[in-house]
C-alpha positions, 0 to 999 in steps of 0.5 A, a space after each residue: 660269021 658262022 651260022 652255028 654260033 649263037 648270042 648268049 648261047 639262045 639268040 640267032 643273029 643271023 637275020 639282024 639288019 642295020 637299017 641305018 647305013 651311016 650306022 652299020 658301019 658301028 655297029 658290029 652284030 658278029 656272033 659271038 658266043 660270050 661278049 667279053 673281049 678283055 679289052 683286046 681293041 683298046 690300044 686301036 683308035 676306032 677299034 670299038 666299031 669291031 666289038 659287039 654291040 652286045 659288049 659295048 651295051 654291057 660296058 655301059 650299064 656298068 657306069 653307076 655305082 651299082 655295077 662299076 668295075 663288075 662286068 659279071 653283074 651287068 653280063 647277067 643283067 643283059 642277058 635277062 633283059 633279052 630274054 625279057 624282051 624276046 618273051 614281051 615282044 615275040 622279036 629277036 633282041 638283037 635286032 630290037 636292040 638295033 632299032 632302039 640305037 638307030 631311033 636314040 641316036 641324035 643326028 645333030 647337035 650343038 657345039 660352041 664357037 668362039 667369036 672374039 670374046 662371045 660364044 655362039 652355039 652352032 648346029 653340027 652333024 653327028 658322026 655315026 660313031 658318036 651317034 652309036 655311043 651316044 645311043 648306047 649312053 641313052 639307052 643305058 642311062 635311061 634304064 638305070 634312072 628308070 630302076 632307081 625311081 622303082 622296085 622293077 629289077 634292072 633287067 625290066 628296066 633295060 628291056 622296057 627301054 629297049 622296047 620303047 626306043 626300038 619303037 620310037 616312044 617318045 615318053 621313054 628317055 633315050 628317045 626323049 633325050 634325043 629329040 632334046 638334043 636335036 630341039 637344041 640344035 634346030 634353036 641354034 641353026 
């Protein structure tokens, strides 16, 4: 990692820490000038654990119709949304948004077994690779159901979210979403 190289051409990520050692390992937090790989790791299996967290937040604000296909769109709308929660939280973004995936990230959930002819739910742990991805699919749902209820840009939204995950706020989704699962799973132990 150089030193030189900063996040969006502002943002240092020098000091950003996975605290979450079953996590780290996913979540890739390299220097990268612009998060755009152009899909280089697709034919890999696992190979998005070597993309930016930065990049794979950006492919999945573009899941709705609002910016499907139009990565520029959600490229800039990232890239405010951490200059939003630089300026609300006096913090690195990146590292806000670390914290953020390691509290939305469920650690147990329900799978189906099939006994015969009845299906039982059974509690299973998470892999950390499903758990980054689905705190990434937290995270952004929960800002683009956020911006559809309001007026507030999507680039408010995403750091608001960012913001109440990375401080573990239960009334935000992603989190919300997460103790839902983890509610479900305790049920089926």
């Amino acid at each position: 990692m150089t030193g030189n190289v900063l996040l969006f051409g502002r943002f240092d990520v020098s000091d950003v820490v996975v605290r979450d050692a079953g996590m780290a390992r996913y979540i890739d937090v390299s220097a990268v000038a612009v998060p755009h790989s152009g899909g280089k790791h697709t034919s890999k299996p696992f190979a998005k654990a070597k993309m930016s967290i930065v990049e794979r937040l950006i492919n999945g604000m573009m899941r709705t119709e609002d910016f499907t296909g139009k990565k520029l769109k959600a490229y800039r709308a990232v890239e405010r949304s951490f200059v939003i929660v630089q300026e609300k939280t006096k913090l690195n973004p990146l590292q806000t948004l670390v914290d953020a995936l390691q509290h939305a990230a469920p650690r147990e959930e329900v799978t189906r077994l099939q006994y015969g002819g009845i299906s039982v739910p059974k509690a299973v742990d998470v892999a950390p690779a499903r758990r980054v991805d689905l705190a990434l699919r937290y995270l952004c749902t929960g800002a683009l159901e956020q911006s559809r209820k309001s007026k507030k840009p999507i680039e408010e939204c995403l750091a608001d979210e960012m913001i109440a995950a990375a401080k573990n706020d239960v009334n935000c989704y992603s989190v919300a979403k997460k103790e839902e699962v983890e509610r479900v799973s305790a049920s089926a132990r």
